[in-house]
Each structure stands twice: as C-alpha cells, then as structure tokens.
N, C-alpha and C positions, 0 to 999 in steps of 0.2 A: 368605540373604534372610529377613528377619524376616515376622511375622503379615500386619503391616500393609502394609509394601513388599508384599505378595507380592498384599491384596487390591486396592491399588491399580494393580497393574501388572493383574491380569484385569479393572478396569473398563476400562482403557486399552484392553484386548486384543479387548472386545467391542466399544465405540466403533469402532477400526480394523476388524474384522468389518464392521460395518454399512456403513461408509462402501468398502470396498471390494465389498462385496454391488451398493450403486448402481453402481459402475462396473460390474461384469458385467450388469447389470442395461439399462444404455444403451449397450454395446459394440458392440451391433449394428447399434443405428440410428445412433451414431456413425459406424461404420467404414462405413458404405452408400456415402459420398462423401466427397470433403473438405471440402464447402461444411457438410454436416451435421456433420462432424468438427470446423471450425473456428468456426462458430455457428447450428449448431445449427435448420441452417432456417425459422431466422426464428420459432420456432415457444412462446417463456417467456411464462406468463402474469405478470401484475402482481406478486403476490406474490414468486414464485420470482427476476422480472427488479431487484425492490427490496433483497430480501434479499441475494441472489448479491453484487450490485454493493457494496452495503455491505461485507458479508465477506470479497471477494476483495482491498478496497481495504487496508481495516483493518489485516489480519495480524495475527499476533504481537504487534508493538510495542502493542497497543491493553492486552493484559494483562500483557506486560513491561516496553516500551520507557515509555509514557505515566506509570505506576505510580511507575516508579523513579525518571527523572525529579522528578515530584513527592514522592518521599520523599527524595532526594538534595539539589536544594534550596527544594524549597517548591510555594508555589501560583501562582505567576506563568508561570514557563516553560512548565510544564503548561496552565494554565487559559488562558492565550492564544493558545495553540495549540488547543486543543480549538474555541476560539469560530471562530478562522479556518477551522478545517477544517468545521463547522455552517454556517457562513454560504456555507463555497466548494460545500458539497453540494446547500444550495438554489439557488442560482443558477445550478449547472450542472444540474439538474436544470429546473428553471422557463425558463433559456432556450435551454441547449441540445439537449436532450433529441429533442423533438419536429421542430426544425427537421431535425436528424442523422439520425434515424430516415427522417424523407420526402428527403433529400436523395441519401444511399448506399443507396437504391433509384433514385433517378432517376438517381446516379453508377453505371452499369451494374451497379446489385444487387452494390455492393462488402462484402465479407463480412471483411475486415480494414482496420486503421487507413490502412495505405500504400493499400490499393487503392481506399482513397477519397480521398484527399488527388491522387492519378494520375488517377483518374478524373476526377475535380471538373476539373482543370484540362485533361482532353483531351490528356494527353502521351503522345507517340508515345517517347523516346527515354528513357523509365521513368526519371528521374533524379530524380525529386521517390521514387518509389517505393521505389528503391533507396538513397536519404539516411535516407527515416523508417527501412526497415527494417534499417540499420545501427546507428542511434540505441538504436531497440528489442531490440538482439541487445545493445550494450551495458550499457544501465542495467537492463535484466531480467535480466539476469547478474549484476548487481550487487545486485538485488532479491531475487533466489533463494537468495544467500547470504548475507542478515539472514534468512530466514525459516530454513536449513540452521543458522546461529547457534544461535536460536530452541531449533529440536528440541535440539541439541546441549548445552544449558544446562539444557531441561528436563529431558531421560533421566540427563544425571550429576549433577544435583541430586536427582533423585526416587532413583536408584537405587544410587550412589555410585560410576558406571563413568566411566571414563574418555570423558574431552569428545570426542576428535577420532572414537573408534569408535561414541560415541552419535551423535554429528552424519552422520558418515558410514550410518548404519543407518537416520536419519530420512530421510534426502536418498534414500534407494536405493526407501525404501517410497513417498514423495513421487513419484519418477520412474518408478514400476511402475505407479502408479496413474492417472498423467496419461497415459500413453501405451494405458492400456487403455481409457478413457473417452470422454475427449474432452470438447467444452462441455459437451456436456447434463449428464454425470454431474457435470463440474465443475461447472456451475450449480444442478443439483438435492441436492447434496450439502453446495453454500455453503449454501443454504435451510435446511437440516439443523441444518450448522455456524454458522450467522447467529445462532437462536434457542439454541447451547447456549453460545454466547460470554454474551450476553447474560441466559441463566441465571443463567451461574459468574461472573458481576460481579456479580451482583445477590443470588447469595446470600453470595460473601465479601465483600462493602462491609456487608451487615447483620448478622454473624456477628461482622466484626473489629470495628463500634462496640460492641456490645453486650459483646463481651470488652475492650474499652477502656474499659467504665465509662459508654457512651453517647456520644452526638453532643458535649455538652458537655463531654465528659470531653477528646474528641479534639482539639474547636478550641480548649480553653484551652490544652495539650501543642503544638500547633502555633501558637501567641499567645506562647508563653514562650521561643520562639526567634525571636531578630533576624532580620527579614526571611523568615520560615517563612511566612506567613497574610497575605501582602500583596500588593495587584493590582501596586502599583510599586515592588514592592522584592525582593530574592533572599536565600534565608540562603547564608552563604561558612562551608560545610563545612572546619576547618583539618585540611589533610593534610600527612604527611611525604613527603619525598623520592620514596617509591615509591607516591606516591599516595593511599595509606591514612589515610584520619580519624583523627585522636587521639582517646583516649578518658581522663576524667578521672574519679576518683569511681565508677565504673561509668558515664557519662554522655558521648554523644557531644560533643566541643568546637566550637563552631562559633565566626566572628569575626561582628565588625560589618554589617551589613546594606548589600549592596551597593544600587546604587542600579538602577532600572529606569524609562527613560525612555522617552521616544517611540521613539525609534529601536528600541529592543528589541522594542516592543508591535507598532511595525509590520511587523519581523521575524519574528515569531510569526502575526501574524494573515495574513503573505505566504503561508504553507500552505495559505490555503483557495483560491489562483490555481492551485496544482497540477492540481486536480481537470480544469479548462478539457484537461490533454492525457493525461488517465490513461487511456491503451489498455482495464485493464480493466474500468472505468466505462463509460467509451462506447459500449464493445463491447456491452455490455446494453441500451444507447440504441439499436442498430441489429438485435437482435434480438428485441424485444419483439413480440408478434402481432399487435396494433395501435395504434397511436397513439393512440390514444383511452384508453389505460388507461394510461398513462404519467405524468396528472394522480395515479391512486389510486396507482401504486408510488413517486412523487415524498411523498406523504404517511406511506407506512411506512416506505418510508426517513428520514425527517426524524426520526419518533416513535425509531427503534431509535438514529441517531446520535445524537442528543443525551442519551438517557438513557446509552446505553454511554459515550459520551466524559465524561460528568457522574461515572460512577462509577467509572471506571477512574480518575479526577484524583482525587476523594476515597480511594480504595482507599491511591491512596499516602501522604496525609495521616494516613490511620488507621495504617499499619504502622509509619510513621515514631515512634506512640505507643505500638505495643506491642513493637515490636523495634527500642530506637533503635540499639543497636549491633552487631547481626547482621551489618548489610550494611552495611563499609567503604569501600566502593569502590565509583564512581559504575559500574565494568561489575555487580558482586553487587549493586547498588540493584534493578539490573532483574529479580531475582531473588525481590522481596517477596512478589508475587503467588502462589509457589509456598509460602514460609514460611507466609501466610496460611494458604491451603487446607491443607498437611500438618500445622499444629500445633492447628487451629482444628475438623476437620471428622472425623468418623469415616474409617476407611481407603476404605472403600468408595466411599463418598459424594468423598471428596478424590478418586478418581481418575477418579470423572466429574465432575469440577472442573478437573480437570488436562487435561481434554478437551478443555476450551474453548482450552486453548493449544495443542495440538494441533489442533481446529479451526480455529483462526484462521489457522495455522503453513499447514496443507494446502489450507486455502480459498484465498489467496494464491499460495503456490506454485505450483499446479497450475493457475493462471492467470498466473502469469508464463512460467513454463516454455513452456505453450501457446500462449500469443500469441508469446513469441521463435520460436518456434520454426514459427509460420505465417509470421512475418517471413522469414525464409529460405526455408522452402519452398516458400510458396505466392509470395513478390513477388520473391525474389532469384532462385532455383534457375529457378522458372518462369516467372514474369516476363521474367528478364532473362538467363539464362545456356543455357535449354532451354524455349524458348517450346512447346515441341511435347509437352512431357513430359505422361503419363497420370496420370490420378487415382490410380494404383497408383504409379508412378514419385513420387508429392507424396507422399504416405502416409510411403514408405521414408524419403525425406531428412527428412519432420517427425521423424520417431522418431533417426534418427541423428544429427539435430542437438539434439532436444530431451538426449542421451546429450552430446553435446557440451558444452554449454550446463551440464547440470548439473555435468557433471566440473570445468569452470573455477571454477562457483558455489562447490563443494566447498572446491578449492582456496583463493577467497578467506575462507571461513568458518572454515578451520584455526585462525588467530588466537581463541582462547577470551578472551582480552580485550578483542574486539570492543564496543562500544556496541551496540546495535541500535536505537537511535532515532539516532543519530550517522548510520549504515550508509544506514537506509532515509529518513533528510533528504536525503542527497544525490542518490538514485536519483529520491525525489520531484521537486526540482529540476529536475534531467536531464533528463523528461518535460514536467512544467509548462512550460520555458523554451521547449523544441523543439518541441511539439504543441501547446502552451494558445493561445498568441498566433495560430497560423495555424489552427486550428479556430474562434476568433470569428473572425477575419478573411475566412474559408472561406466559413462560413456569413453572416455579413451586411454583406460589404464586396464591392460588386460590383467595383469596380476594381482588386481581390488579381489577380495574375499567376503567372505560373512563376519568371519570376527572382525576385519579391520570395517567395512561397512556398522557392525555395531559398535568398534571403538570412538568409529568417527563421528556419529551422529551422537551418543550420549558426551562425546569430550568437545564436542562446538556446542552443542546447549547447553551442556554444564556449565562450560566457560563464559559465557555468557553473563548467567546468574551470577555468577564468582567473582566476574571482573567488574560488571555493575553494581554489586550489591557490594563489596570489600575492597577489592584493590585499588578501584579507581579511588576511593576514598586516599588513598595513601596522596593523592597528587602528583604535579608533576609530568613527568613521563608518563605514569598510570593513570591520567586523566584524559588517554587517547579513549575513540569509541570503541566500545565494547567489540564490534562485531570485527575490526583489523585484528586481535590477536585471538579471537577466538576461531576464527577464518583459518589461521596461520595453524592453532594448535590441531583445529579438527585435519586439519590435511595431513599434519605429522602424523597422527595417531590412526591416521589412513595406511599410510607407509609403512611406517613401523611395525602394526600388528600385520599388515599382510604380509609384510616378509619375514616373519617372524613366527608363522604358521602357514599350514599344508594350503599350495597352489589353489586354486579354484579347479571343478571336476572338467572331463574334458568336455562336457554336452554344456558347459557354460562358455569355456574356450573357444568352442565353434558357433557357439551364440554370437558373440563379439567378432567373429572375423567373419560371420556372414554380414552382421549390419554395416564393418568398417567398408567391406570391398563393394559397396553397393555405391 
C-alpha cells in the first residue's frame, strides 16, 4: 500500500470511528424500547428531521449513480431526473408532511409505515399490514444491495482489493452499526453524513472545473459531442460487443444524437412520484417533535436537494472532460466521482471526499435495513404471527432479520457489474407505486377503504414487476419508467374498488375529519 492509499484509507478509518462513536452514543436510549429503537420517540428536531430524510433517501447513487449517468450519456437523463426528484421533495414535503405527522398519532401513535396504513383503516385481520410489510422486506432488500454495490466499487477502486470481499466488508460494517443504534443514531448520524455529502460535491464540482480549464472550458467539451449538453436529446456512446466504448485518436467515439422526446422527459421527471411512498422520508414526517417545524425542515431540505442534485449532474459533465476515456462502461461511468477526488485532491483531503460516499452508502443503508426489518418485526412477527410477544422478544427477530435481510442483499450485490442507478430505479418504483398512491389517498380521500387500499398496494407493485419485467420489453411507448404507469394504475384500482364496495365504517370517518380540521 502506497503513501497515499494508505492516507486516504486513515481519513476513511476516522470517519467510520465517528460515525460509530454516535451509535454507542444512542444505544441506550435506542435499546430502552422498540418504539425508541424504531423512531425514535417522536423526539428530531427540524434540522436533524430535514437532513436525515434527505440523506437516507439520496444514497450512494447521488455521487455515483447520478454522476455517471451524466458522464456516460449526457445532460438529459441526469438533469431530468434531478428536476423530478426537486419537485417530488417539495410537494411531499408541503402536502404530506404535516397531514402524516397529526394522522399516525391519531392512528394509535403508529411508529412504522404498515402500522399506519392498519391503523388508518381499523383492520382487525392485519392484512393491509401484513402486504406493506412484505412489499418493504422486498424492495429494501433490493435497496440494500445498490448501496452494498456502492461500498463494494468504492473499497476496490480506492484500494485495488477485490470487489466481492470489499463489498462483503462494507455490508458487515453497515449491519453492526444498524443493529447497535437504531433511529436516533441513524438519524443523528444522516445529519452528520447530510452535510459531508454535500461538502465532497461541492468541493469536487469546483476542483474538477477549475482543472478543466473553467466552467467554459467544460460546457464547450460537452457542446462538441452530439447530444452531450442537451435538454432533448442523448449522446449514443458507440460500444462493442461487450459493452465497451470505442476509442479513436485517444478520443471516446460516440454516434449521432438520439432523440429525447416527451415520453422520455416524462419518464424522468415520474422519479419525483416516488417520494409520495418512501418509507424512509415519511418515517421523519412522523417523528419530528412538532409539527409546527416541519415548514423550517421542508426549507433545508429543499436548500440541500437542489444544490446536491445541481452538482452531482454537472460533476458528471466536468469528468466526462477531464477523463473522456477512463470509464468505458456505462457500470465504471459510475465510478467518475472516485477518479475526480483521487486524481484532483491531496491523499488526505480525498479520503474525506471518499466519505461522502460512504456517507451517503451508510445514511441509506441503515435506514433500509431498519425499516425492513421493523417490517417484520414489529407488523409480521408481532402483529400477525405472535401478537403477545415482548419488547425483548421484537428486539431479537429485528436483529435476526435485519442478519437476514442483509445476507439476501449481499447475495444480490455479488454481480460487480451491477448499475446502481439501474438497481436503485427499480426499488424506487416498487415503493412509489405501492405506498405513493395509498398515502395521498390515506390522507385526503375520505371514501379510500380496506379493499381498495389492498387493490392499490398489490396492483402498483405488481405493476411494477409486469412493466419491467414484460412490457417494457415491447419498446417504444412501453419503454417509459416503470413507476409512471404503475403510479397511474395503483390509483385507478384505489378508486374503483372503493367505490365499488361498502363505505369505510363511521369511527374511520371521524378519524379523517378529526386530523383534516386540525
């Protein structure tokens, strides 16, 4: 191990210090219950509840996934995604925030996603409960291993070790730390990792223009390739056989400028619909201290996403001009963000640069992990399978499922040729389709019922599956993202089955018009 690996690996080593310092640090008031272990008794201020949410949503993909993207083909797929995701944070923030906050306390002080969607509805035979939290053990297992990716790409890039025992090393540290903490650490530790993401984008976006020659250096470089710098159009990377860009000259080869229409743009901008069912967004909607500061964390949140998502799209514009042929392959695109910081930044200073994807990696994780894994323990185990079981007895199966959970995640992360915005679009999807559409309909449709709540959540995940795995296949039209027509069908099948069977009872009726008139 050379000078430099070696001081970036001890900036790495204290980062990870601190951040497991916080979990010893909240382990106790964690571990007091489960309600404190799963959020946290209610108890984030605005700042902490703004940040958290932002960072845990983010991940990885925000300094790998987003970056490479945009160096791979340009500024469109990138830059219209960043807008849908801007626009889907305000608006779940401005309308559902507050309503969710006063509702999963009038829903029997529900402290996870299912035990409010059960509650809201007054089901005795937990079946609305026992759907979400199957939905949630699946696509958070699928989300744990793009962020398991993540680590896995970073350690053998930064260090030259092999992918599957780096990945496997980040996932084990990831699952030691979630299982010692719980929310609070998780939450107070995103707060941490919120502002060092947001750093390391902000000092490698101005590190790599200024080694680019400046701002103008980089948009003419990204102007001289067809379709590179354009809201509706794509550059088409020419690849061989196995994938790999040709290079010419020393000079990546790209073809002719695809085209980018409506259908694409509305594809992209369908990301910000996700947000309406992301477990770990919400989850901070219903544990903030009061509702009243939910306006000030709805305003730091907006400040941090739009700057982060502004510069992690240009991050990839600029690498694409300092390193056109580094990274041949749209999976090493994702990779830029690490080339920036090691070739750009002193050793030291790069491996608190490198933190930030580690940040991002653990902020994530350990909110996937934990919310899967209250899905089981606290709505299946207990809920449904051992209604009598003790706070000590919920404890046990969170940690042996959370051991669960990661081993499967592991397993699907193996693949080192994984995308990780590919990975974490579909987990997106999966959530948005099944939670988005019955969370507004929850909260402001008084005639939502039990069966159209069960039509809606099994007909937006199903659709999901369906349209990814089959339709899209047909092209075309059907090669929009999965989660805009599954979004559309789960709301239909909201509708339709509740008006199509018996009203909701009255003691739910006056549920609803106690939280609306507040």
């Amino acid at each position: 191990m050379d000078a430099q690996t070696l001081q970036i690996l001890i900036a790495m080593i204290i980062y990870m210090a601190i951040v497991i310092a916080i979990g010893v640090l909240f382990a106790k008031k964690a571990n007091q219950s489960s309600d404190d272990y799963f959020l946290g008794g209610r108890t984030l201020g605005p700042w902490v509840t703004a940040m958290s949410a932002e960072a845990s949503d983010m991940s990885g993909w925000l300094l790998m996934g987003l970056p490479g993207v945009a160096y791979w083909c340009g500024l469109a797929d990138a830059m219209w995604t960043a807008v849908g995701l801007a626009i889907g944070t305000y608006l779940n923030w401005l309308i559902v925030s507050k309503r969710l906050r006063r509702y999963s306390i009038r829903a029997n002080n529900s402290i996870t996603l299912p035990d409010f969607f059960s509650n809201r509805f007054r089901e005795k035979k937990k079946v609305i409960m026992t759907i979400a939290a199957a939905f949630i053990l699946i696509f958070f297992t699928v989300y744990a291993a793009s962020c398991f990716v993540t680590c896995g790409k970073l350690f053998s890039t930064l260090f030259g070790a092999k992918y599957e025992i780096m990945m496997i090393l980040g996932a084990v540290f990831v699952l030691l730390y979630t299982i010692l903490g719980g929310f609070l650490a998780e939450s107070a530790s995103d707060f941490m990792q919120g502002i060092v993401m947001i750093v390391a984008l902000t000092v490698i976006v101005i590190v790599s223009t200024v080694n680019a020659g400046g701002f103008g250096a980089v948009i003419e470089n990204a102007k001289s390739i067809p379709g590179f710098f354009e809201f509706f159009g794509l550059a088409s990377p020419v690849v061989n056989e196995d994938g790999i860009q040709l290079v010419e000259s020393g000079a990546p080869v790209f073809g002719d400028a695809a085209k980018y229409g409506f259908l694409s743009v509305a594809s992209m901008l369908a990301w910000g619909l996700g947000y309406f069912g992301m477990p770990q967004v919400l989850l901070r909607f219903m544990a903030i201290r009061k509702e009243e500061e939910l306006k000030y964390s709805r305003r730091i949140a907006m400040v941090w996403v739009v700057i982060s998502l502004a510069v992690a799209v240009f991050i990839g514009i600029a690498g694409r001009a300092l390193y056109p042929t580094v990274h041949l392959t749209k999976a090493a695109a994702e990779n830029i963000f690490i080339t920036l910081a090691t070739s750009s930044l002193p050793a030291l200073l790069a491996g608190f640069v490198m933190a930030g994807i580690l940040a991002a990696t653990i902020s994530s994780s350990d909110s996937y992990l934990l919310i899967a894994a209250s899905a089981f323990a606290k709505n299946i185990f207990q809920g449904v399978i051992k209604k009598k079981a003790t706070d000590r007895q919920v404890m046990i199966a969170t940690r042996i499922t959370l051991l669960a959970i990661a081993l499967i995640a592991v397993i699907i992360a193996l693949d080192e040729d994984s995308v990780i915005f590919n990975v974490v679009s579909f987990a997106w999807a999966g959530f948005g389709a099944t939670f988005g559409p019955l969370m507004l309909f929850s909260l402001f449709w008084k005639r939502t019922n039990i069966p159209g709540a069960i039509a809606g959540m099994i007909g937006g995940g199903g659709m999901v599956f369906l349209w990814k795995l089959v339709i899209s296949k047909l092209g075309g039209v059907f090669a929009i993202y999965e989660l805009l027509p599954a979004f559309l069908f789960a709301s239909l099948c909201i509708v339709v089955v509740s008006l199509l069977t018996a009203p909701p009872s009255k003691e739910i009726e006056e549920d609803f018009e106690a939280v609306r008139a507040k």
